[in-house]
LOGUKOL-815411 format. One record per residue (C-alpha): residue in one letter; y, x, z; residue number from 1. Coordinates in Angstrom, 3 decimals, padded with zeros to 6 digits. Last residue first. Layout:
<sites>
+------+----------+----------+----------+------+
| resn |       yy |       xx |       zz | resi |
+------+----------+----------+----------+------+
|    a |        Y |        X |        Z |  NUM |
...
+------+----------+----------+----------+------+
</sites>
This chain:
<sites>
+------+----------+----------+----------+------+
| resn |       yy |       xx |       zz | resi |
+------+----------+----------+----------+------+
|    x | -019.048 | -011.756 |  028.536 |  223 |
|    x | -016.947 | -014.795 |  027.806 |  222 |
|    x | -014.317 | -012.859 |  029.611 |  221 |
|    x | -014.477 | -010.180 |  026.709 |  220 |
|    x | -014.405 | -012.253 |  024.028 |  219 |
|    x | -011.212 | -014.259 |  025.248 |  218 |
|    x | -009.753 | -010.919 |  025.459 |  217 |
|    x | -010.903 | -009.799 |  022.488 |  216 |
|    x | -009.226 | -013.427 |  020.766 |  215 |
|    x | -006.267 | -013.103 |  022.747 |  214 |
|    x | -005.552 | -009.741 |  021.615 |  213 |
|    x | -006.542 | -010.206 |  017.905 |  212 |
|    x | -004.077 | -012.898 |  017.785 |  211 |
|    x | -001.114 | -010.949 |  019.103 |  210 |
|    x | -002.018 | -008.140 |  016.617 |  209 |
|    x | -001.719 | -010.652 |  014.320 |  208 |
|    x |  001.623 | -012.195 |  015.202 |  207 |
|    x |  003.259 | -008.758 |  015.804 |  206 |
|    x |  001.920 | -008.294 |  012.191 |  205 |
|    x |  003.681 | -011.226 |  010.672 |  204 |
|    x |  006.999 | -010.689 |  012.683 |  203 |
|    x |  006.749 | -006.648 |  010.776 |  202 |
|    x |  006.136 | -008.475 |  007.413 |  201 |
|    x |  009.315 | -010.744 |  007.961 |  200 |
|    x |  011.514 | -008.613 |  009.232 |  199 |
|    x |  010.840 | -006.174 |  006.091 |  198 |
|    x |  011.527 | -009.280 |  004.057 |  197 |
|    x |  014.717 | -009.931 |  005.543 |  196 |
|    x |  015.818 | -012.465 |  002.680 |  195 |
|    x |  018.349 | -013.992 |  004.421 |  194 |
|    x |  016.375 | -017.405 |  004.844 |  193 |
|    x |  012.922 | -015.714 |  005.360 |  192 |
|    x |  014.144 | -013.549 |  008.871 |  191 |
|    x |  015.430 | -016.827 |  009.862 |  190 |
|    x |  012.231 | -018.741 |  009.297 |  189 |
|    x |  010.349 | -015.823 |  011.448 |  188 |
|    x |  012.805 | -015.641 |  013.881 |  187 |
|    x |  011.876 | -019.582 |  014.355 |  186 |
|    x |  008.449 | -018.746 |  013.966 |  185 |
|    x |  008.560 | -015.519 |  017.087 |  184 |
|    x |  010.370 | -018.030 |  019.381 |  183 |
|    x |  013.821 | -018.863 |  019.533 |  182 |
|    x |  016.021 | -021.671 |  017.890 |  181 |
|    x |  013.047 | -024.483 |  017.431 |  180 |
|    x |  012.845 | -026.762 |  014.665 |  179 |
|    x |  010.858 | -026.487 |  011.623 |  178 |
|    x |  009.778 | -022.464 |  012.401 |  177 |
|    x |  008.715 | -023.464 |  015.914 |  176 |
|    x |  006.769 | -026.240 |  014.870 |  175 |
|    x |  004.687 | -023.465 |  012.701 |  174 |
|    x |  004.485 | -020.870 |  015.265 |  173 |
|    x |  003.338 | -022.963 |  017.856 |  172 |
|    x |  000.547 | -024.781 |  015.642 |  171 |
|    x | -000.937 | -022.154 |  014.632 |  170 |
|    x | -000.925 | -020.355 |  018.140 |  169 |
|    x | -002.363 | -022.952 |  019.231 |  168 |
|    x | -005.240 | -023.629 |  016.920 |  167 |
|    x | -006.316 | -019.832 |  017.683 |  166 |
|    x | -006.676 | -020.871 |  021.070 |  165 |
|    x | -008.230 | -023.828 |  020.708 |  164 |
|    x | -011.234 | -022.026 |  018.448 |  163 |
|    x | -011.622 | -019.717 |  021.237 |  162 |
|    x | -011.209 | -022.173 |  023.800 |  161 |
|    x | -014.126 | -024.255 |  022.064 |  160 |
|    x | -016.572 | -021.132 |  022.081 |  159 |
|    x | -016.119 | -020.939 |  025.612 |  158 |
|    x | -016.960 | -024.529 |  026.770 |  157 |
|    x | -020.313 | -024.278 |  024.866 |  156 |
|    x | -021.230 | -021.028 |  026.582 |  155 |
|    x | -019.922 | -022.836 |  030.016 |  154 |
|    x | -021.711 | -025.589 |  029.548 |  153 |
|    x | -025.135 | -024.544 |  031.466 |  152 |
|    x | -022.607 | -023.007 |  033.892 |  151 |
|    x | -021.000 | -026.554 |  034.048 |  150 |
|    x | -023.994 | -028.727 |  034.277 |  149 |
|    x | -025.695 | -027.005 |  037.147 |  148 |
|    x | -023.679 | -026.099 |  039.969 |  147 |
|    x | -020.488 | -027.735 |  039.390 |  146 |
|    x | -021.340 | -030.872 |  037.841 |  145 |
|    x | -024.871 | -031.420 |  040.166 |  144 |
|    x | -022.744 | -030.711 |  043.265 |  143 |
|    x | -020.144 | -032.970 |  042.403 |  142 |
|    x | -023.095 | -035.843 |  041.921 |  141 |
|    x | -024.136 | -034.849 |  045.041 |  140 |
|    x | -027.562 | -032.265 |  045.619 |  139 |
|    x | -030.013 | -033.646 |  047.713 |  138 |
|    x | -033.095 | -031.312 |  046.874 |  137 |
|    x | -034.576 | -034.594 |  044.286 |  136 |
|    x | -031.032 | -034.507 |  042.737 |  135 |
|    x | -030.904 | -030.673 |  042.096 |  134 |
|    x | -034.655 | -030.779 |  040.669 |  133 |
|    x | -033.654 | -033.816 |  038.006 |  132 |
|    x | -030.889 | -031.797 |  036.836 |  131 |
|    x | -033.016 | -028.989 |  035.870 |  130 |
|    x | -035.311 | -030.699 |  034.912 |  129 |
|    x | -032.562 | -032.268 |  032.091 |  128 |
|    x | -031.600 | -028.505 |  030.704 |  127 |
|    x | -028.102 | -028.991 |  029.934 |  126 |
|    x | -027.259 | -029.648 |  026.359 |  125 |
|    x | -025.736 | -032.334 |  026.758 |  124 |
|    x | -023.338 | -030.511 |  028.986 |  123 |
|    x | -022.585 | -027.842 |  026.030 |  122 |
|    x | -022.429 | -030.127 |  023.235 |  121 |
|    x | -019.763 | -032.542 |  025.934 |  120 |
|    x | -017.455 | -029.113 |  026.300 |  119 |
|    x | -017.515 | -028.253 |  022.947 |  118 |
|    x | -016.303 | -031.468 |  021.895 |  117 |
|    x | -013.352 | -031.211 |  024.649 |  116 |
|    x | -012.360 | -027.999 |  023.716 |  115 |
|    x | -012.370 | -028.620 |  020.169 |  114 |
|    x | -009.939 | -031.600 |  021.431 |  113 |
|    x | -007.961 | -030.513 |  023.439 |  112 |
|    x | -005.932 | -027.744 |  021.942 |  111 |
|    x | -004.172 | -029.518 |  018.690 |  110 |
|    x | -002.822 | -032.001 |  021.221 |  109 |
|    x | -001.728 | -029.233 |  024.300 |  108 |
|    x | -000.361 | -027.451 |  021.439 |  107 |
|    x |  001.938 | -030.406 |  020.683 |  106 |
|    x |  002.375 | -031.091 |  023.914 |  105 |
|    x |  003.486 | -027.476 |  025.139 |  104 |
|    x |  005.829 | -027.123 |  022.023 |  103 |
|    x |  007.800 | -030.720 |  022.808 |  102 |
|    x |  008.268 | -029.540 |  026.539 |  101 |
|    x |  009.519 | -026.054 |  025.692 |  100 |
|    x |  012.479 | -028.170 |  023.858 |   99 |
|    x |  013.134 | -029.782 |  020.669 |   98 |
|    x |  012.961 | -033.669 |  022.212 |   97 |
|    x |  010.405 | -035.175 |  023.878 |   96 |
|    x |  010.087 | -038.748 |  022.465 |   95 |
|    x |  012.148 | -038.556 |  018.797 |   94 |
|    x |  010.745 | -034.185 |  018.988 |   93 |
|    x |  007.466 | -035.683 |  019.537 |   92 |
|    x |  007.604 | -038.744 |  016.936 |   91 |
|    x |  008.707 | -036.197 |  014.278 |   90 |
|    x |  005.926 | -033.607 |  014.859 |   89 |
|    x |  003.424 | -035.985 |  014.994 |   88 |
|    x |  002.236 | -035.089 |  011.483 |   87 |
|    x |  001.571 | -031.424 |  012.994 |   86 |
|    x | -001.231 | -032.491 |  015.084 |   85 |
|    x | -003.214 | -033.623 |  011.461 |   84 |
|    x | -005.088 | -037.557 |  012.807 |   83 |
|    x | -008.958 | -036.207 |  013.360 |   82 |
|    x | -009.023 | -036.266 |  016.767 |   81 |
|    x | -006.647 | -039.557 |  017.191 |   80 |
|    x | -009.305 | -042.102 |  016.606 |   79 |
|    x | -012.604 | -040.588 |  016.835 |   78 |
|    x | -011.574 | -039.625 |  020.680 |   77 |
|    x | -010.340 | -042.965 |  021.208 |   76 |
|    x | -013.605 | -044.573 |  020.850 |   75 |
|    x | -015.508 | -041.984 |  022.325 |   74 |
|    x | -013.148 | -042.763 |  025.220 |   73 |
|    x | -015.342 | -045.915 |  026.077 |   72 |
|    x | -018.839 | -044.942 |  025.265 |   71 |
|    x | -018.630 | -041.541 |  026.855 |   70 |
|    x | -017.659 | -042.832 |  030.058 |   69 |
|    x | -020.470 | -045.707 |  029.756 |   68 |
|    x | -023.106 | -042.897 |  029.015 |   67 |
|    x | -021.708 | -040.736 |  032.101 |   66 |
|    x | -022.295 | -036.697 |  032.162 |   65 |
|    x | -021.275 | -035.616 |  028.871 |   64 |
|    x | -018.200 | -037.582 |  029.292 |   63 |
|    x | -017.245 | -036.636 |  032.683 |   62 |
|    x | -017.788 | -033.111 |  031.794 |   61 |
|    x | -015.760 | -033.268 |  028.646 |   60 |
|    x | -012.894 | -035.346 |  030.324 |   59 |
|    x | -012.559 | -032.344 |  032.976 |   58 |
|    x | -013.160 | -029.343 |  030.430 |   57 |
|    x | -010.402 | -030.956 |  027.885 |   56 |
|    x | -008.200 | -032.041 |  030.875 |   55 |
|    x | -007.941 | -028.387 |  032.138 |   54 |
|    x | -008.035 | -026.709 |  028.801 |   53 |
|    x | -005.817 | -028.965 |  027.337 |   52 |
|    x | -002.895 | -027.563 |  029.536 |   51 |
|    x | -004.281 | -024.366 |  029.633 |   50 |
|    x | -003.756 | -024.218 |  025.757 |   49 |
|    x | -000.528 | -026.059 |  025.923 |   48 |
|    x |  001.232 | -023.798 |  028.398 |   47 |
|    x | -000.530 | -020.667 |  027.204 |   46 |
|    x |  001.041 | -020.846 |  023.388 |   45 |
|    x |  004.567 | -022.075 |  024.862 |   44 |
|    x |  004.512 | -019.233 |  026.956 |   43 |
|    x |  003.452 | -017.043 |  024.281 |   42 |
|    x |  006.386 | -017.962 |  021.918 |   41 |
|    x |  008.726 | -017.822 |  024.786 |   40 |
|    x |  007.812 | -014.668 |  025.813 |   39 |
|    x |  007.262 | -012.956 |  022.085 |   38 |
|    x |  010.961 | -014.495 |  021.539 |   37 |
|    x |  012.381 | -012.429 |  024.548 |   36 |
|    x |  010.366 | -009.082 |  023.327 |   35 |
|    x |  011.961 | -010.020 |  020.222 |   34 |
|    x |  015.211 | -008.736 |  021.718 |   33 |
|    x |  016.823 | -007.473 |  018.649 |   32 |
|    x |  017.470 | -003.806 |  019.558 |   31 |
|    x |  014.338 | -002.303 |  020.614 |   30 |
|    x |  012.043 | -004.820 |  019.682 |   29 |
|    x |  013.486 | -005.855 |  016.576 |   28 |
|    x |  013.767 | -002.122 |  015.578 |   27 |
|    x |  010.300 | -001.456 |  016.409 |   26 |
|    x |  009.697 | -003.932 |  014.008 |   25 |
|    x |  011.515 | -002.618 |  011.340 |   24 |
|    x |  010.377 |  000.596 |  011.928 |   23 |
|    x |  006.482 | -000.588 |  011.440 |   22 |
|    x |  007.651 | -002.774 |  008.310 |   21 |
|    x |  009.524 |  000.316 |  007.315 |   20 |
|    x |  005.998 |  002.499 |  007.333 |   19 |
|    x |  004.099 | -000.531 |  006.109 |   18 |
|    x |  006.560 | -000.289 |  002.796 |   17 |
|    x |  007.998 | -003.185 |  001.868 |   16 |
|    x |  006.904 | -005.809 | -000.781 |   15 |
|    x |  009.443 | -008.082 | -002.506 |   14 |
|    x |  013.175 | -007.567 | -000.800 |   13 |
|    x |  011.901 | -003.586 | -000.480 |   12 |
|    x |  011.696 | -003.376 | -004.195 |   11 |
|    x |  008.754 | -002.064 | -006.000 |   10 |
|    x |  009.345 |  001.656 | -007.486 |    9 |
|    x |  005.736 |  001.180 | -008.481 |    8 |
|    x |  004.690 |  004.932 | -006.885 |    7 |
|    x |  006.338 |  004.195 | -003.816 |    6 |
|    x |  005.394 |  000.505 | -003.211 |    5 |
|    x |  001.418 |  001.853 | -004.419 |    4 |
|    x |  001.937 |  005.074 | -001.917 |    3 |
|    x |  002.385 |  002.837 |  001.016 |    2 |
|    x |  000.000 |  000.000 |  000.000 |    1 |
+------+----------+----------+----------+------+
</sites>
């Protein structure tokens, strides 16, 4: 790539050269403050995701668990799940606004559901002598959740946070380039409207190396 820009005599507005993409975003960082964007961005990331992950793993359990439960948000479930998060946009920012609140929903909504499909594989798939054997020894209904079904799940439960993850951070960056004022997509849209292309590669690898983060991390706590 370096020595192809260089050798073309390719303009820097149509392909720069990974060693100015690399300044440029030092630059950013050192003089731009997209250290405060990366914050904002990632707290907006972590606020949905944890968000969905709490009522994702709850409603999964209780719905893996319970027929009847099942039966009646099943419903709802194969209503909304497979309805594009980013077509609510407009009906957020009408209800919530263009603030930190209107990001966290949105990923919280993109989030839950792989999450909470995972969750409900991974409790049905729960070993059912098991269950039996903690019920025959006395064990409560709590018990049975937290001592059998959810480390049964938990391989299950993993896989969908990995997939919500990712999700999130797709959906962050993208409602953040349509209407937010800081964040890594709405210095991303910026960069794009003067023409920074440089900016624009250098954003584009901060968000990839962010993504492979979270995804080794994830990786290695699933371990």
């Amino acid at each position: 790539w370096e020595v192809s820009v260089w050798w073309g005599d390719i303009p820097e507005l149509f392909l720069p050269r990974p060693s100015l993409v690399v300044v440029t975003l030092y630059d950013l960082f050192a003089r731009k403050g997209l250290f405060w964007d990366l914050a904002i961005t990632c707290y907006r990331i972590f606020g949905g995701f944890l968000l969905a992950a709490v009522i994702g793993i709850g409603l999964g359990l209780l719905m893996g668990m319970s027929r009847r439960i099942y039966a009646t948000a099943d419903i709802f479930v194969a209503a909304i799940y497979p309805v594009p998060k980013i077509a609510l946009l407009p009906l957020l920012v009408i209800w919530l606004g263009t603030g930190n609140i209107f990001l966290i929903v949105l990923s919280a909504l993109g989030c839950i559901f792989p999450i909470l499909v995972n969750t409900i594989i991974g409790v049905r798939q729960c070993d059912e002598g098991l269950i039996l054997a903690a019920r025959d020894l006395g064990a409560s209904q709590v018990q049975i959740q937290r001592k059998v079904v959810l480390p049964a799940a938990i391989p299950a439960i993993f896989g969908g946070l990995r997939l919500a993850l990712g999700i999130s951070i797709i959906l962050v960056v993208a409602a953040e380039m349509q209407t937010a004022r800081y964040g890594l997509g709405a210095q991303l849209q910026l960069a794009g409207q003067v023409l920074e292309t440089g900016q624009v590669f250098a954003i584009l690898l901060l968000l990839a190396v962010l993504g492979i983060l979270l995804t080794k991390g994830q990786d290695k706590l699933g371990n």
